[in-house]
Every structure is written in C-alpha cells, then in structure tokens.
VOZA-202840 format. One record per residue: residue in three letters; x, y, z of N, C-alpha, C in turn. Coordinates in pm, whole numbers, plus 50000, padded with zeros to 5 digits. Layout:
ALAXYZXYZXYZ/...
END
This chain:
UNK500854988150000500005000050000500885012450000/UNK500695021649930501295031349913500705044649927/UNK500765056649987500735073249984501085076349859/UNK500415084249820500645091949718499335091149561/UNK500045102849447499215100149370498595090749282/UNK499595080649318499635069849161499155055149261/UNK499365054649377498905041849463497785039249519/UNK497345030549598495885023949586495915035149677/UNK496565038649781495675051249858496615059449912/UNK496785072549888497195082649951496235089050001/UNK494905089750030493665095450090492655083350004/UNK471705072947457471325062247437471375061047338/UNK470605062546825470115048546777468995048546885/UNK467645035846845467055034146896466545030847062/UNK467485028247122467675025647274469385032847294/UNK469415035347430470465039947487470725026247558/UNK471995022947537472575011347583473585012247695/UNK473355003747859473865003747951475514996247953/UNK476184998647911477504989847877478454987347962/UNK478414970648012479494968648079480944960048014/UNK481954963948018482504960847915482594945347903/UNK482514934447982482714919848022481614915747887/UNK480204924947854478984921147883478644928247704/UNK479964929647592479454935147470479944929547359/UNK479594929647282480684925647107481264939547116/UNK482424935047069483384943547006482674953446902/UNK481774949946817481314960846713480384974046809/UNK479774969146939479054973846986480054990147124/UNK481484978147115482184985647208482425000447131/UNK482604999446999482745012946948482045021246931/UNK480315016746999479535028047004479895040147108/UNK479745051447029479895063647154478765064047263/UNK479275068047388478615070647482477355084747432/UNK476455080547496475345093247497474645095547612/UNK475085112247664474365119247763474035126547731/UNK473815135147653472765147947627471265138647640/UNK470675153747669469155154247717468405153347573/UNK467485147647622466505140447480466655133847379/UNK467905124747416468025115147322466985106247307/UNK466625097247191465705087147178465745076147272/UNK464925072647324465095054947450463725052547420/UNK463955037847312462305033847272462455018747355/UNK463225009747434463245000047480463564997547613/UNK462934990047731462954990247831464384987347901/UNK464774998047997466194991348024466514981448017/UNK465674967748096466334951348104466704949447952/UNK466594953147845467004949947762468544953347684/UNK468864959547800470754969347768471144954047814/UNK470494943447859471584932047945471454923947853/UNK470784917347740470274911847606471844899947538/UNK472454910047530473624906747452475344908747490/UNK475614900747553476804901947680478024893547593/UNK479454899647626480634896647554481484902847601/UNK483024901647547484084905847626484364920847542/UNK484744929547543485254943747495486454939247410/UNK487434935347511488674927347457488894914547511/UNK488474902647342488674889447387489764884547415/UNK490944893947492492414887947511492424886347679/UNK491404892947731491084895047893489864894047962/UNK489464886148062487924888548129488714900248252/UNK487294909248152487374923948308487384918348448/UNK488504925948529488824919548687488534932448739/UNK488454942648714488594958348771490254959348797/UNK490714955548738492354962148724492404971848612/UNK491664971348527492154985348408490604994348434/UNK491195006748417489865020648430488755013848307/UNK489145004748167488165002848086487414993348153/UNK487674983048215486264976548335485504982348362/UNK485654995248405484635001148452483745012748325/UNK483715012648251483525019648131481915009748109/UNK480595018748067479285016048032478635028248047/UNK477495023247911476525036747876475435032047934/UNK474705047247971473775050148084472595053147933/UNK471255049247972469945056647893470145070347980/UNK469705081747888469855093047914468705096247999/UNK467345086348009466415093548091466395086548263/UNK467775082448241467945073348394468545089048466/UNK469265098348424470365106448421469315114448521/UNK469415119248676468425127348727468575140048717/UNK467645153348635468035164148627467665173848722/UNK466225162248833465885172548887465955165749042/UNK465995167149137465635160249271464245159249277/UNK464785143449374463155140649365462055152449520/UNK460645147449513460255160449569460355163249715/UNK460955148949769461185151349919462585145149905/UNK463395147849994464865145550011464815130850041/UNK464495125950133464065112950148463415103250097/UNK462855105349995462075099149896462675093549827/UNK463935091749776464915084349711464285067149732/UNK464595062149592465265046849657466915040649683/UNK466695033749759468225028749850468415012449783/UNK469445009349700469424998749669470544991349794/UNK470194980249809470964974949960471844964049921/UNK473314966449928474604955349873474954949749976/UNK474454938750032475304928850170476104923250043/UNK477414928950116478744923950043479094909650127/UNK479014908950235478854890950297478134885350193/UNK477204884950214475694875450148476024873549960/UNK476804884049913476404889849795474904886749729/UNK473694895449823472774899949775472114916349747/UNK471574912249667470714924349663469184928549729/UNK468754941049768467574940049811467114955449752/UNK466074959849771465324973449676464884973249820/UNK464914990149846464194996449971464015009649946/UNK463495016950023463505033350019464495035250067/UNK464645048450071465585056150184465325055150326/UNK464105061850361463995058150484464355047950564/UNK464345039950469464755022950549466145019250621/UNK466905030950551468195029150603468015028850769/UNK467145034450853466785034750973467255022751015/UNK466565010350955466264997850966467794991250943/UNK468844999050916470254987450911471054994651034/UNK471325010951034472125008551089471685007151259/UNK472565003851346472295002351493472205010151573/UNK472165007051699472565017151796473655016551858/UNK474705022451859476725022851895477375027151817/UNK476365024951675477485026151518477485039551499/UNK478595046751437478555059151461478235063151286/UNK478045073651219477525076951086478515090751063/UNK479205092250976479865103150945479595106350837/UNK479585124150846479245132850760479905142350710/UNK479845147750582480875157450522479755170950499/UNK480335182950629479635191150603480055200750522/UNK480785200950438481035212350339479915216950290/UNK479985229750236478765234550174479705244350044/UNK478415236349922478805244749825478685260249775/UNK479705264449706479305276849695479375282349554/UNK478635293649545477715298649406479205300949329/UNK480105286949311481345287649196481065295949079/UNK479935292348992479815294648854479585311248869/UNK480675317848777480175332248713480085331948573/UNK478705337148537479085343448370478645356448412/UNK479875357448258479785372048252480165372048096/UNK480575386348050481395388247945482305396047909/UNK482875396047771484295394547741484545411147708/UNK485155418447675484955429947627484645430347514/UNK484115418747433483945422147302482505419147306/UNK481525416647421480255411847436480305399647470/UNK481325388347379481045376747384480655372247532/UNK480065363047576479925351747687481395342047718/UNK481105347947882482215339647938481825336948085/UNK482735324748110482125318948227483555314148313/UNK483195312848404484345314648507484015304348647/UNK484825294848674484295277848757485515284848860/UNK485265287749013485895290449080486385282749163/UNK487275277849159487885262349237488265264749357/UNK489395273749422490145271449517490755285349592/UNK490515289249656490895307649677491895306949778/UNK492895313449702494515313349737495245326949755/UNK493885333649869494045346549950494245361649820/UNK493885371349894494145380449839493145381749708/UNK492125379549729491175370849595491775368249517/UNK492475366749539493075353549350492515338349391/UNK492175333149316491315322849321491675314649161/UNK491945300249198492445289749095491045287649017/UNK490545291748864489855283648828489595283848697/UNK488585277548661488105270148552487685282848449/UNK488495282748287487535293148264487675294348081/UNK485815298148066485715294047925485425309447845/UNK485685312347722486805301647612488155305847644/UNK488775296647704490455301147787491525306647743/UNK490975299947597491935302547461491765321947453/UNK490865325247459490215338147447490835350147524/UNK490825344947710491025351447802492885351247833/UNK493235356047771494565355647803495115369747949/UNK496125368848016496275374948137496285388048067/UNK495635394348179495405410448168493835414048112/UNK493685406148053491885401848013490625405448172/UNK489485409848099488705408648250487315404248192/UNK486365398148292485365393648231484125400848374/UNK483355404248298482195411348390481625407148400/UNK480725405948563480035397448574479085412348583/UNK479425416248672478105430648682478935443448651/UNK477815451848683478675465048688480205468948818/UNK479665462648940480125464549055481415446949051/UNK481215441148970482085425449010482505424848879/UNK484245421548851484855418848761486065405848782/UNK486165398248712487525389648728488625394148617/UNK489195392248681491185396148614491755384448584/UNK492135383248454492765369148435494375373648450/UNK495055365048515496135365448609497105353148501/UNK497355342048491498185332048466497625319748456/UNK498115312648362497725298148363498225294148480/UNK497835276548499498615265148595499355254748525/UNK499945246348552500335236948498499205223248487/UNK498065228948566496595218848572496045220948437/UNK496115230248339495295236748299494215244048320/UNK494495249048436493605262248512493835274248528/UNK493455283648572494215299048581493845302648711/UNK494765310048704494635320848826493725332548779/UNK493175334248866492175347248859492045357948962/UNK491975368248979492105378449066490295384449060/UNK489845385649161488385392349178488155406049228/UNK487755415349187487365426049179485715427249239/UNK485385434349364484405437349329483785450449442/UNK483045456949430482525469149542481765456449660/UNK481815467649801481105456249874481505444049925/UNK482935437649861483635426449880482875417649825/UNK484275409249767484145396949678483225387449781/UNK482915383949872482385369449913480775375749914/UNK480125385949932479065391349931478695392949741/UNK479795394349624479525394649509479335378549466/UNK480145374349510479795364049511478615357549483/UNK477655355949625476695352049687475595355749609/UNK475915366649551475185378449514474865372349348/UNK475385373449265475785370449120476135355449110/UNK476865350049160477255333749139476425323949129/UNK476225316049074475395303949065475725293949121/UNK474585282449125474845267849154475465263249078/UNK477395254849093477995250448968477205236148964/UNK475505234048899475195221448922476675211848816/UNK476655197848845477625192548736477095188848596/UNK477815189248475477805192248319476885182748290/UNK476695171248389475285163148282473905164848330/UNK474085176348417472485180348435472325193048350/UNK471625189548183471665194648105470185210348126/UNK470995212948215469625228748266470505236448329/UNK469955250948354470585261348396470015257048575/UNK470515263648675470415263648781468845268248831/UNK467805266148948467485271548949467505275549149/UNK466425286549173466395286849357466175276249400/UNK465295265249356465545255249434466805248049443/UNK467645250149372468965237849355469905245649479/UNK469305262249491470445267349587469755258749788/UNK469185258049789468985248049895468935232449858/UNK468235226349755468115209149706470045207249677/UNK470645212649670472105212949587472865212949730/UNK472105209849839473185209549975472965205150071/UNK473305200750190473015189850271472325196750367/UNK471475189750430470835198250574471935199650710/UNK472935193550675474105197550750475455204350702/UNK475415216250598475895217450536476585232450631/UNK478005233650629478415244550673479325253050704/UNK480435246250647481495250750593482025257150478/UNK481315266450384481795269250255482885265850197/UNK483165256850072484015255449992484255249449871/UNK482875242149877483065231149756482575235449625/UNK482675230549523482245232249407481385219549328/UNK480775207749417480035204849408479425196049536/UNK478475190249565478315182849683478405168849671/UNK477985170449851478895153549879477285147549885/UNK477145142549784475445138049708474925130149794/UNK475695121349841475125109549909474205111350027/UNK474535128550114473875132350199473015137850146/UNK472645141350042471055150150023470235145450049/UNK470045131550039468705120350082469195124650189/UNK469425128450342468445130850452468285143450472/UNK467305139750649466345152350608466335149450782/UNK466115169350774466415163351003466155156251040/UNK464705147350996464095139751061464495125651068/UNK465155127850985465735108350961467255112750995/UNK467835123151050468945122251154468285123951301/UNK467335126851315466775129651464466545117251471/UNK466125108851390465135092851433466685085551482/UNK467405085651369468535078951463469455081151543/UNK469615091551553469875104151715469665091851806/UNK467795092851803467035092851955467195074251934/UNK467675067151802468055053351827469295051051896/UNK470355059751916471445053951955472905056151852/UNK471985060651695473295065051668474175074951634/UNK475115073051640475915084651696476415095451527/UNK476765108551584477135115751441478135123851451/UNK479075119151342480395122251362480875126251221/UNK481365145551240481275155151104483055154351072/UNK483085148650968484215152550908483745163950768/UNK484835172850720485055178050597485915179250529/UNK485465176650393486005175950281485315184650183/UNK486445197350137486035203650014486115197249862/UNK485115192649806484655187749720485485198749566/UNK486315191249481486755199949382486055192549249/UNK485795199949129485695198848974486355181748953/UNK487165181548972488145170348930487215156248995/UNK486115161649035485125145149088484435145648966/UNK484585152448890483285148648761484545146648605/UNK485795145548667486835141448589487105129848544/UNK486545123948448487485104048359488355102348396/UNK489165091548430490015086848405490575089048292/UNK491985094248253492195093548111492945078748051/UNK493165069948120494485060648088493685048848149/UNK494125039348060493755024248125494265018848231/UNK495565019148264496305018948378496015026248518/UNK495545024948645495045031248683496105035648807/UNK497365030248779498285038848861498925045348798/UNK498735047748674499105057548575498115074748625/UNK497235075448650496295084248685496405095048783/UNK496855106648772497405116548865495575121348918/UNK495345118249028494365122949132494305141549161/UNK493975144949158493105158949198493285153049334/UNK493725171949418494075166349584492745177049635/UNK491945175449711491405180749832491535185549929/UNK491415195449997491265199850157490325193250220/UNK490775189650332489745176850457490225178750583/UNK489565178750682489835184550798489305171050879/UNK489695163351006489165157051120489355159851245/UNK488185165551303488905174051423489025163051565/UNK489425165051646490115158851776488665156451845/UNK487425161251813486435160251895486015141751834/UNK485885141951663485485135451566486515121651589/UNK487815125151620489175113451620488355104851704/UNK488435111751847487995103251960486505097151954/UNK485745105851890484315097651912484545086851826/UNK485225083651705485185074451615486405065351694/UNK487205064051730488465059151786487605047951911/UNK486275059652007485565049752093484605039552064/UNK484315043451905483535034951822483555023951800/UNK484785020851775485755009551748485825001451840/UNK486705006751948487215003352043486144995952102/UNK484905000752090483664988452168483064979652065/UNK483694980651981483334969951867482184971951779/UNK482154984651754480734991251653481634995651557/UNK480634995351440480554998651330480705013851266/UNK481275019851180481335031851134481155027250982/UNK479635041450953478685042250842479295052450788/UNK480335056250679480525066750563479395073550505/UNK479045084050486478175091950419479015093550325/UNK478915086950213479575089850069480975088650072/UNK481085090949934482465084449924483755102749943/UNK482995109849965483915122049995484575119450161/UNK483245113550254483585110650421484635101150405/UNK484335086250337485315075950271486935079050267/UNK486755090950190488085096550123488725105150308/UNK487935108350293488775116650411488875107250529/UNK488455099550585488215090950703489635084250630/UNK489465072050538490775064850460492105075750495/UNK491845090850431493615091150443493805099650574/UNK493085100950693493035103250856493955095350903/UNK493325075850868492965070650955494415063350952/UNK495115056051078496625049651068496535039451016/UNK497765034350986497385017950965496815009751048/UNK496765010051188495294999051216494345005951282/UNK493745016351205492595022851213492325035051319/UNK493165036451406493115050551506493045062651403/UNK492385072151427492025086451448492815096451530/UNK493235104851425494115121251560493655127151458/UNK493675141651542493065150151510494185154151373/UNK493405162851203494605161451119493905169950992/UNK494735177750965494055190250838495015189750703/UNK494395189950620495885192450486494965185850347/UNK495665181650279495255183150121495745165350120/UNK494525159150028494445147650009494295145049857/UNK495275135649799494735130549651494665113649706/UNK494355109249784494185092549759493395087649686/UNK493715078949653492855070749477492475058549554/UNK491375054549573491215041649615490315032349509/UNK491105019749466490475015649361490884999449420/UNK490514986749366490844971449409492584970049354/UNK492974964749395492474955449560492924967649662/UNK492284971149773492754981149897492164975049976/UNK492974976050130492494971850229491924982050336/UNK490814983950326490064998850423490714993650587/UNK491015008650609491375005450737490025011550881/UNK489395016450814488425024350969486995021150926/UNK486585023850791485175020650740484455008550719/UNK483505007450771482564996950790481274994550648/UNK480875004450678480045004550570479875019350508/UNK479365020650344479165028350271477595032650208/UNK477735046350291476245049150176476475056050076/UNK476035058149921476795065949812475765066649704/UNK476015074049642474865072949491475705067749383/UNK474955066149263475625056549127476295071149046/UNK477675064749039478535075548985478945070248807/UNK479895082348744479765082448650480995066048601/UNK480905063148473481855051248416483145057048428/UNK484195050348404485255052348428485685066548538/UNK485085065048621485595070748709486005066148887/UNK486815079948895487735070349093486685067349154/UNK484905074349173484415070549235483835057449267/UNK483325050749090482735037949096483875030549126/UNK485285031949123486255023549129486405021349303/UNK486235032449328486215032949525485335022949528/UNK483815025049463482775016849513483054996949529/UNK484024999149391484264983649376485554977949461/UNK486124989549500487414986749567486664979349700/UNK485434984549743484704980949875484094971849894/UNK483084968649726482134955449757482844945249709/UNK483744946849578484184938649469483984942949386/UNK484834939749250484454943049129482954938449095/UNK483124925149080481994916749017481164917349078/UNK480494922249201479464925749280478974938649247/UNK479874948949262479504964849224478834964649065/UNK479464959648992478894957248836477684950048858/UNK477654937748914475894932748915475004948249003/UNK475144952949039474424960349150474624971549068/UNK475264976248955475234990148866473894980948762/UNK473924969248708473594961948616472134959748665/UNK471674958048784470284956548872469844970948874/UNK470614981448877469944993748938469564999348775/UNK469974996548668469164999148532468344993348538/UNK468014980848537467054969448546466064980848580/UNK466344983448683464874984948788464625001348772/UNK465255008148712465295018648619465525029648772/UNK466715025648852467145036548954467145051048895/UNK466985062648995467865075348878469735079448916/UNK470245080348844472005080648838471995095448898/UNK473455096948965474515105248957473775114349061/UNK474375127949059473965139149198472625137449253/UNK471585134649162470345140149240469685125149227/UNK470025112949203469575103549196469175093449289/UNK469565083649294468985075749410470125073049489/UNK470065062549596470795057449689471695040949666/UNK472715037449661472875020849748473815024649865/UNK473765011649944473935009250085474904996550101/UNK476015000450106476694987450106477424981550249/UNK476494972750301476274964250419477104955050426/
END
C-alpha cells in the first residue's frame, strides 16, 4: 500500500445502451457514449443486458484497468431534477457478505444501521462557483471558481480560455469583475476578483449553483437549497457530497434518539470529481488533491467506536476519502488538516470504514472504482447492472445504494 498520487491510497440509435464492458461485442464497444438530454430510448432498460461479451477477447474484466469500469447510461435514467422530498429516494441494499441484493426506500436505512454505530458526515457546503459574465467584446464567458489562494486570487476554471489571456477581464456586473492573472500547469488559471462591497458578498450575490455538466439545465432557487446537505456548513466546495442530500432532520433525529451516533468530518469537494480517468492503467492516473479536515472532537468519538466493537457508516464516498487518508494503519484517528489526493480503487484494504452509503457515479471514474474497491468488482457491476434493470435515477440528484 502506498501514499501518494499513483497508489491504491494516499487519501442512448434506437435505445440507449447500459454497457458493461465483460457484457458487449466488440462492434458494439465502438459505440459512443450518449448523455445529452433528449436523446431517443424506445426499449425498456432490462434489455441493455440482452447481449453480453468481452470488449477485449484477450482479457475477462477483473477491475484492474479504468476500461472495466467503462458503460453507457439511457439518458432518461440521468436525474436532472431532485426528487420532491429529500428522502424519497430509493436505496438499493449491497450485503457484500451475502452477495445479495435488496430494493428499499431511503427511509429504510433506519432499519440497518444500529445503535453504537457511529455515521459520518461531510459538512462542506457548496458555493455559488459558477460566474458568467462577458468578454469585452460582448462575447459570453464563464468562470468555475475552484480554490481561493488569499488576496482574491482564486484557481479556476475558465471558458473560452483560449480567448482570456492574462490582463483580460470578464464582467460579471457592473460592481464585480475577474482579472485573468496566469495559467497553471493543471490547465487552470489564476484569477484575481474585483468587486465593490467585497468579493464573498459578490459572490453570493451574482454566482450560481455550479450544478455538474450532465444536468443538462441552467440552475434554478431551488437547487440553491436541494444542491446541499441539511448539514451543510462550511463553505468551499464546488460540488456536493450527494450521498447526503437524501436526509432530512428527521431521519437524523430518528437515529439520534436510536442510539446513533454523528460524527462531522470535511472535505472540500473539487471539479476534478466529475473528471474520467484518462488512461487504462490506473496507477498511471494523477488524482486531483482536496482539503479535509478531522477534528480531535470527531478522532475520539470514532476511535471509541471501534474500540467497543461498533461499526462506522461513511456518508459517501467524499467522508470515505477523508476518514481512509486520517485514519493509521490499524485504524486510530488524531486530530489532522491538509490536502488529500488518495485514489482508492481494488484491491485496497480499508482501514476504519465499515460500511458505505453513496449514489451511482459516472463510468470510468475514481468514484465507481472506490465503490468496487469496497464491495468487489463483480458485485459492484451486478448492483450498477440491477439498478438499470429496475430503472434507479443516476449521479447527483439520483437515488441511493447501501453497502452492508
């Protein structure tokens, strides 16, 4: 096991077709993926499972290369909107012992975990990243604010980049301007913010929800509360830690008053979670690092967790990430702040986490690879392969699994 960036852990044509690569002909592997909104889907998901084959007949997929994990989603599985109560989700349930499956609500999660087991949460809260504005020539420009590195200069994302070269400014209002400052070696820039009133109030003020690129709609007021956790409260992220939007006070009060316990870690959530894999090799893959904080209150309550032989429940795979690169090699907690890129993908051996709650993330990416690093390959794929079946909804605002 290794630290760092490159090792298992230092921290829809007529139907849209679900593709796992174990599970296609080769003529079929060269179809392109499709996510844009309103594509055609005239056939019932169970039918993406029809016709199963190897991608490349020189290998059966093990989850050692990023293409294992590679399959197309029907575009109307893709959730654009949250559903109408936070809790209303369905929870698909992975006993990785048993290797079964079970279909439940959300609420039900009540019903697994205990009373001793403690549940950790990532309270970051996102903030209104996205600016458009424009260019001095009129054109439209938009500006993804990643990381603020004092003095308002702030690392980020910004379109058409080619366009904005340093000394450039892009308006968002009359009173708020950005200064383009320097590239990165990320391919990002530095940006300098301008504004009357102070930048974190222009902000707030003008900035949008950066929802992520496959929720094919503009933002709206509801996404600025549905787009964040009811324990949300740390400003920093640029998108959320999804897995917590399904609850709702009331289904943290119910298991409060059961016995179990709640324990806040944070992690600022960066752009680079809605990033591919670019390379088949997956220690080839330079990780995007994070800010994550575990404070000394959080060490010890989780440290006593253990110690009496209970269980610790991850809220998503952002708590995952930060709990994993906290935690020592045989699982103690101290208190510990700094910047995390750990990649966790199979084979890894978790050292503090018990179980995972998470939503269905995109193909070739670190997240589904975390997911399989946890249940198994060949388990996580039946349980991506069941949740089309049964026509789950994918990605930020979608549904739930629970891996027991």
């Amino acid at each position: 096991m290794r630290l760092g960036r490159r090792g298992h852990c230092s921290d829809v044509g007529e139907r849209s077709v679900h593709r796992f690569p174990s599970q296609l002909q080769p003529a079929e592997a060269a179809q392109s993926r499709r996510h844009s909104a309103g594509s055609a889907y005239a056939a019932p998901a169970a039918l993406a499972f029809l016709r199963f084959a190897a991608v490349n007949t020189q290998r059966t997929p093990d989850g050692s290369r990023v293409s294992d994990y590679d399959f197309e989603l029907p575009d109307h599985l893709i959730a654009q909107q949250p559903v109408a109560q936070r809790d209303g989700s369905r929870l698909l349930v992975v006993d990785r012992a048993a290797g079964t499956i079970a279909h439940r609500q959300f609420r039900d999660i009540l019903d697994y975990i205990p009373s001793g087991d403690a549940l950790v949460v990532n309270t970051t809260k996102v903030i209104r990243a996205r600016l458009l504005g424009t260019r001095p020539s009129g054109a439209p420009a938009e500006v993804l604010l990643l990381k603020a590195l004092g003095d308002n200069v702030w690392e980020a994302m910004v379109q058409p980049g080619a366009k904005l070269q340093a000394g450039k400014f892009v308006a968002i209002a009359d009173d708020f301007r950005v200064e383009m400052l320097e590239p990165t070696e990320r391919g990002t820039k530095l940006v300098r913010l301008h504004a009357e009133g102070g930048v974190a109030h222009a902000i707030e003020r003008y900035g949008h929800i950066p929802l992520p690129p496959y929720m094919t709609r503009a933002d709206t007021a509801d996404d600025a509360s549905r787009y964040q956790t009811v324990y949300a409260e740390q400003a920093g992220s640029v998108a959320a830690p999804t897995a917590g939007l399904h609850f709702t006070d009331d289904v943290l009060s119910q298991l409060s008053e059961k016995g179990v316990l709640r324990a806040d870690v944070l992690l600022h959530v960066g752009a680079g979670t809605f990033r591919p894999i670019s390379v088949d090799d997956p220690t080839e893959h330079v990780m995007h690092d994070e800010w994550y904080q575990v404070t000394a209150n959080t060490a010890r309550a989780l440290n006593g967790v253990k110690a009496a032989g209970r269980s610790v429940w991850a809220v998503g795979t952002t708590s995952m990430r930060t709990l994993e690169s906290a935690a020592a090699e045989d699982g103690t907690l101290t208190a510990t702040e700094g910047t995390t890129d750990i990649f966790i993908y199979p084979p890894y051996r978790f050292k503090l986490v018990d179980h995972l709650l998470t939503n269905f993330h995109l193909p070739k990416s670190t997240l589904v690879m975390l997911v399989a690093a946890f249940a198994g390959y060949d388990l996580s794929m039946r349980a991506y392969r069941e949740a089309i079946e049964q026509r789950y909804r994918f990605y930020s605002y979608g549904d739930a699994m629970l891996l027991v």
